[in-house]
MOPAC internal coordinates of N, CA, C and O (Angstrom, degrees):
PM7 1SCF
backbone

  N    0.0000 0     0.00 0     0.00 0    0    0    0
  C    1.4569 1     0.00 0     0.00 0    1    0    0
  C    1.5178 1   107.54 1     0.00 0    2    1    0
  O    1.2310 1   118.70 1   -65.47 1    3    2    1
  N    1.4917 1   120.08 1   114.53 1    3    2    1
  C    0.9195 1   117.49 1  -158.41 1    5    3    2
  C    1.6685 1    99.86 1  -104.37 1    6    5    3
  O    1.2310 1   116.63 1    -3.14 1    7    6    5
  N    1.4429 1   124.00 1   176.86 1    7    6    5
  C    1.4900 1   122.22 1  -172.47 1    9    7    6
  C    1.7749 1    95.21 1  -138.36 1   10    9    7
  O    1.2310 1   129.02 1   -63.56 1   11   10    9
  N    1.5573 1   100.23 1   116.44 1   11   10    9
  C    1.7003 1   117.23 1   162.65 1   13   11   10
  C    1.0545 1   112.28 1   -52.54 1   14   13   11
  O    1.2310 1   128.23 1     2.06 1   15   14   13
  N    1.5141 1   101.75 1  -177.94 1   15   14   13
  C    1.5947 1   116.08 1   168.26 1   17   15   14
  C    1.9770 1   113.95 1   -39.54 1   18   17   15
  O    1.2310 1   131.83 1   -56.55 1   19   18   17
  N    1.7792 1    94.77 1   123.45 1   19   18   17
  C    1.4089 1    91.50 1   150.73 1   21   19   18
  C    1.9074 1   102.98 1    79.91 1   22   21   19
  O    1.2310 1   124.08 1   150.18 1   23   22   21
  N    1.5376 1   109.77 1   -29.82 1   23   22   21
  C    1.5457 1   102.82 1   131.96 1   25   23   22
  C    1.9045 1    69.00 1   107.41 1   26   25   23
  O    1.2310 1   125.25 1  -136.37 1   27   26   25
  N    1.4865 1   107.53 1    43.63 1   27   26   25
  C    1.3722 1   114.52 1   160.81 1   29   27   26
  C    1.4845 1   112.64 1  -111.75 1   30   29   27
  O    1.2310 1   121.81 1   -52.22 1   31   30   29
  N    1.0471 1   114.14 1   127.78 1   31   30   29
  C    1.7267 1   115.53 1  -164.46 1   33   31   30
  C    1.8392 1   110.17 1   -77.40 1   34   33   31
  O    1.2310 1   119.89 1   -55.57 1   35   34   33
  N    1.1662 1   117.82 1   124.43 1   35   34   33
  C    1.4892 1   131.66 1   160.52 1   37   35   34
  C    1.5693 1   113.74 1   -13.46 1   38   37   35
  O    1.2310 1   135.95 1   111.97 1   39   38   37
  N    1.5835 1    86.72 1   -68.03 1   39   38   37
  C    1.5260 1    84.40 1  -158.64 1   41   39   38
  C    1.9560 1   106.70 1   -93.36 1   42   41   39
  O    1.2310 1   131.62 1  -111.34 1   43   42   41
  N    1.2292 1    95.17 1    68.66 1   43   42   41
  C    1.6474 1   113.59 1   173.29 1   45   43   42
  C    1.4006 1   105.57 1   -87.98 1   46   45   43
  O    1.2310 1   122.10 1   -45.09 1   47   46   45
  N    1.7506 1   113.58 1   134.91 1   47   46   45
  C    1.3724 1   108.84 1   173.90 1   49   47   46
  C    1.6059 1   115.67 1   -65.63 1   50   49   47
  O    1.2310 1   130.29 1   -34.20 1   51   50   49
  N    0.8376 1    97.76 1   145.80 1   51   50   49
  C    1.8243 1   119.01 1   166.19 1   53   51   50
  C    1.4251 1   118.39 1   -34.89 1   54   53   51
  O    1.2310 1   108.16 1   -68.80 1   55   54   53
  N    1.4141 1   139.73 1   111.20 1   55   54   53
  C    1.5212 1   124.83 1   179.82 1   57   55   54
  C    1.5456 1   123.04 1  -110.02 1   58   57   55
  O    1.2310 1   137.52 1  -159.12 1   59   58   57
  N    1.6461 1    83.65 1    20.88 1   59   58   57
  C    1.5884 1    85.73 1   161.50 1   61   59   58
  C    2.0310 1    97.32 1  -152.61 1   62   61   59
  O    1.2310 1   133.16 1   -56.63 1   63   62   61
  N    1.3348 1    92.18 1   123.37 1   63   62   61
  C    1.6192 1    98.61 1   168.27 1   65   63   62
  C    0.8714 1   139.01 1  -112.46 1   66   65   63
  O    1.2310 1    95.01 1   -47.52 1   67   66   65
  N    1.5249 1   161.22 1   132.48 1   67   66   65
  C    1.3255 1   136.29 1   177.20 1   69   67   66
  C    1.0563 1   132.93 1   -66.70 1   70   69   67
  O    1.2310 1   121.24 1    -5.76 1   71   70   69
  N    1.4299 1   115.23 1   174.24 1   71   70   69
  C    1.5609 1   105.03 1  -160.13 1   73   71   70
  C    1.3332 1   114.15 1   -61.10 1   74   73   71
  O    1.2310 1   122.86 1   132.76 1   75   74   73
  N    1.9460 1   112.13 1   -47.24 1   75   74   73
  C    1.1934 1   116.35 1   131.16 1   77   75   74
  C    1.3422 1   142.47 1    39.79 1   78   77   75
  O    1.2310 1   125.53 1   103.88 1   79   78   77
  N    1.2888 1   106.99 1   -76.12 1   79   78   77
  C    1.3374 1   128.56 1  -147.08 1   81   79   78
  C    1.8668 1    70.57 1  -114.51 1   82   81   79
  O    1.2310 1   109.51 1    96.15 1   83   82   81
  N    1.2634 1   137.27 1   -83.85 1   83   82   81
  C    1.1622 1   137.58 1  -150.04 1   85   83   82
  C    1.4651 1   104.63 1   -60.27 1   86   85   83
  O    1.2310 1   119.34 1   149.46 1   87   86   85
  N    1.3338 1   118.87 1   -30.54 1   87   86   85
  C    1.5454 1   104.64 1   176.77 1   89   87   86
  C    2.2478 1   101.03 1   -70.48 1   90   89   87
  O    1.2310 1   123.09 1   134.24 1   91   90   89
  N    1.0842 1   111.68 1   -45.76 1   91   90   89
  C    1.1812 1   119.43 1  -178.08 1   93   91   90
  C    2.0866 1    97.03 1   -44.91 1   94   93   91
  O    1.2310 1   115.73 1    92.08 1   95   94   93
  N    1.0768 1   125.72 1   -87.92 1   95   94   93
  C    1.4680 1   131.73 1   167.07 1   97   95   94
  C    1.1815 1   109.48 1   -14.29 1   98   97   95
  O    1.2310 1   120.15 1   119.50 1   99   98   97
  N    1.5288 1   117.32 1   -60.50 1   99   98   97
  C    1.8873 1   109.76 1  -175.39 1  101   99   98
  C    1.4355 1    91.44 1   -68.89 1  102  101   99
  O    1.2310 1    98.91 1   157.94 1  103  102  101
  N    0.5605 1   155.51 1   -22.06 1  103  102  101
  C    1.6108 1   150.04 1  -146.28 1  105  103  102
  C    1.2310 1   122.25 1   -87.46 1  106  105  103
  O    1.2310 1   129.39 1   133.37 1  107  106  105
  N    1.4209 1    99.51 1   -46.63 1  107  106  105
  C    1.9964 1   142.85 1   155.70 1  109  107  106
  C    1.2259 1    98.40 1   -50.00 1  110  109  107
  O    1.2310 1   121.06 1   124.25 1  111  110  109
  N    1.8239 1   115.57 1   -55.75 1  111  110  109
  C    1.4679 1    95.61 1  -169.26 1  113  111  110
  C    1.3361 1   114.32 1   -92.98 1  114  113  111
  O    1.2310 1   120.25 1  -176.08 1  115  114  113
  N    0.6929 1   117.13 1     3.92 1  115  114  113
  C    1.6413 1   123.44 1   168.98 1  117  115  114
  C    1.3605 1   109.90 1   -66.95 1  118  117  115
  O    1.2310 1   119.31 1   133.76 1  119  118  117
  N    1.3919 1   118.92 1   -46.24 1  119  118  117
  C    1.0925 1   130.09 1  -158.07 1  121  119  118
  C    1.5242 1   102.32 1   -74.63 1  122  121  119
  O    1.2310 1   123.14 1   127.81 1  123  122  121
  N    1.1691 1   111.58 1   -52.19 1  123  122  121
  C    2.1342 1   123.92 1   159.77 1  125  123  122
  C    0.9171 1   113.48 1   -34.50 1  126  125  123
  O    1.2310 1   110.23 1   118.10 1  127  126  125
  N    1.4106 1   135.95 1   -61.90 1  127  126  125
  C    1.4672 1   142.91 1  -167.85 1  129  127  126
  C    1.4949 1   100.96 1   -66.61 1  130  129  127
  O    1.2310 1   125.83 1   120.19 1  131  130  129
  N    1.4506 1   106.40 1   -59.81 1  131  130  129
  C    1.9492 1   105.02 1  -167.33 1  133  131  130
  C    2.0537 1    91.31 1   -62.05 1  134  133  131
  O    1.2310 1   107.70 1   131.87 1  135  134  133
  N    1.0577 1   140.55 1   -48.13 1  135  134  133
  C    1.4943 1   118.16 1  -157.06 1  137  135  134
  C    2.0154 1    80.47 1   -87.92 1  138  137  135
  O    1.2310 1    95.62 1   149.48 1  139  138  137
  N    0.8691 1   160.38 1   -30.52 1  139  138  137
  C    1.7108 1   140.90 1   171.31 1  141  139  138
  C    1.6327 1   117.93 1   -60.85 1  142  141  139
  O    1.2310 1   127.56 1   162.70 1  143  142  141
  N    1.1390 1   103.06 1   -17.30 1  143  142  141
  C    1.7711 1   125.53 1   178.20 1  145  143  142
  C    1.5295 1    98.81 1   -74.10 1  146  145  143
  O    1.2310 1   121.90 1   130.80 1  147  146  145
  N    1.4582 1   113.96 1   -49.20 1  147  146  145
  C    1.4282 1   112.69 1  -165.78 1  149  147  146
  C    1.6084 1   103.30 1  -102.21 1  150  149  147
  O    1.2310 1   119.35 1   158.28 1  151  150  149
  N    1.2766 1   118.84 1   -21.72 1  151  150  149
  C    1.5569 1   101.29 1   150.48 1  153  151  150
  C    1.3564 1   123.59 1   -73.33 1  154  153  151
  O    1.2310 1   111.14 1   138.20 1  155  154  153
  N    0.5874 1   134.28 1   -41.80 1  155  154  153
  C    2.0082 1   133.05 1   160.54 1  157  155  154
  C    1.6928 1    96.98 1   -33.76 1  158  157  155
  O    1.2310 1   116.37 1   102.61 1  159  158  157
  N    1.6186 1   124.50 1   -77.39 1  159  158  157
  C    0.8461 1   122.38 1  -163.46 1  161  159  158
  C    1.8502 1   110.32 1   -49.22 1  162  161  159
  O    1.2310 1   112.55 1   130.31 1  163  162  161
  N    0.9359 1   131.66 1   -49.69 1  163  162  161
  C    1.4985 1   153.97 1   164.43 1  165  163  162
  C    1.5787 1   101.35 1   -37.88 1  166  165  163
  O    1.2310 1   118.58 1   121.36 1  167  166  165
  N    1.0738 1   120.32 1   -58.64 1  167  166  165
  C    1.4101 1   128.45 1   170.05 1  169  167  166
  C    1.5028 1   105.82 1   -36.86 1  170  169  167
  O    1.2310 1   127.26 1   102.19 1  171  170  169
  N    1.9181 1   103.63 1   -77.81 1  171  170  169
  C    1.7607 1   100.30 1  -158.05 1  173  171  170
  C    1.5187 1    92.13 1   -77.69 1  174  173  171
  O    1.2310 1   101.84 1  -162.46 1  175  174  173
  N    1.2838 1   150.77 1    17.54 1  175  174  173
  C    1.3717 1   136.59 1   155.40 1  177  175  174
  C    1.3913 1   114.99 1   -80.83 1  178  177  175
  O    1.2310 1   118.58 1   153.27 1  179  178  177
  N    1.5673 1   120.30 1   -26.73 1  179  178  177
  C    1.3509 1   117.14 1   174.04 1  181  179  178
  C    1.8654 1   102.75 1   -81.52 1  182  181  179
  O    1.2310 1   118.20 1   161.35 1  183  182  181
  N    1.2061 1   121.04 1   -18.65 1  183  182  181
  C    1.5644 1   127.98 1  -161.23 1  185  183  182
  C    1.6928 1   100.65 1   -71.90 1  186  185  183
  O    1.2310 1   130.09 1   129.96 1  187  186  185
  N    1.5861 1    98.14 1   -50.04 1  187  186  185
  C    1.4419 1   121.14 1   177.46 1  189  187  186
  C    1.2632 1   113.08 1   -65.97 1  190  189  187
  O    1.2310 1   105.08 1   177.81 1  191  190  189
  N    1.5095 1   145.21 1    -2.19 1  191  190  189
  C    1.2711 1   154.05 1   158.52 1  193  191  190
  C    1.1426 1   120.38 1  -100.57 1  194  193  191
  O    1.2310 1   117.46 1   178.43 1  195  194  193
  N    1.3896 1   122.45 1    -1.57 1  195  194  193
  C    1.7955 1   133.92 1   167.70 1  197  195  194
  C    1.6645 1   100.29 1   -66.84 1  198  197  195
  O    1.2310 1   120.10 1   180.00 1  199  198  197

């Protein structure tokens, strides 16, 4: 990881995205939350059979 001018690093996120890009990201995270929702749920169904 190398460091640019002035000892600001390259690979800095982006601070402006398009909408684009932000519907794409929520979209991603949507997608995380709904399959961690149903592992949780999967979880206390095996917990509840101990």
């Amino acid at each position: 990881m190398g460091n640019g001018c002035c000892g600001v690093s390259e690979q800095r996120a982006r601070s402006f995205l398009t909408k684009e890009e932000r519907i794409g990201m929520l979209n991603e995270y949507k997608d995380y939350l709904e399959k961690e929702a149903q592992g949780v749920s999967e979880r206390i169904k095996d917990l509840e059979k101990e």
